[in-house]
Structure formats: structure tokens, C-alpha cells
C-alpha positions, 0 to 999 in steps of 0.5 A: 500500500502506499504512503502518504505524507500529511502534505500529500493528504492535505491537497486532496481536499476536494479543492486543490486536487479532483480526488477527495481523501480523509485518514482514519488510524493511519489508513488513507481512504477515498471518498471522493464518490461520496455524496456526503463528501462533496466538496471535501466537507462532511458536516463540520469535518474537512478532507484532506486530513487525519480525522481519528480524533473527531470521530468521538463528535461523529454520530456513527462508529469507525465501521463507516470507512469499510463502505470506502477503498483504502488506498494508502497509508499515512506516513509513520512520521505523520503518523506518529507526531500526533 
């Protein structure tokens, strides 16, 4: 799988590049098809970034990213600086 940098995530952010991705526990997915990600904002949440710590806010569980590919992983280094 992949790596990405937080950089490389943050311009997929439904405005700067076509592609809409999010990070979840290291693991980058696309949900660029998701209508409830047009635009790269869901709610109050931005693509283009680690949203781990904001699923606590969120109204579902972790469950909802089997329904997108996971295309990639976050680089350890961003990873880990959190």
C-alpha cells in the first residue's frame, strides 16, 4: 500500500486536487464518490486530513470507512507526531 505524507493528504481536499481523501488510524481512504463528501466537507469535518480524533463528535462508529477503498497509508512520521 502506499504512503502518504500529511502534505500529500492535505491537497486532496476536494479543492486543490479532483480526488477527495480523509485518514482514519493511519489508513488513507477515498471518498471522493461520496455524496456526503462533496466538496471535501462532511458536516463540520474537512478532507484532506487525519480525522481519528473527531470521530468521538461523529454520530456513527469507525465501521463507516469499510463502505470506502483504502488506498494508502499515512506516513509513520505523520503518523506518529500526533
Amino acid at each position: 500500500m502506499n504512503r502518504y505524507t500529511r502534505q500529500q493528504l492535505a491537497l486532496r481536499n476536494g479543492q486543490d486536487k479532483p480526488e477527495i481523501w480523509v485518514a482514519f488510524k493511519g489508513v488513507i481512504y477515498d471518498v471522493t464518490q461520496s455524496k456526503l463528501w462533496k466538496n471535501g466537507k462532511h458536516y463540520e469535518h474537512w478532507a484532506g486530513q487525519d480525522l481519528t480524533a473527531e470521530l468521538g463528535e461523529a454520530p456513527h462508529t469507525e465501521k463507516v470507512f469499510e463502505k470506502f477503498e483504502a488506498i494508502g497509508q499515512l506516513h509513520p512520521d505523520d503518523f506518529n507526531s500526533r
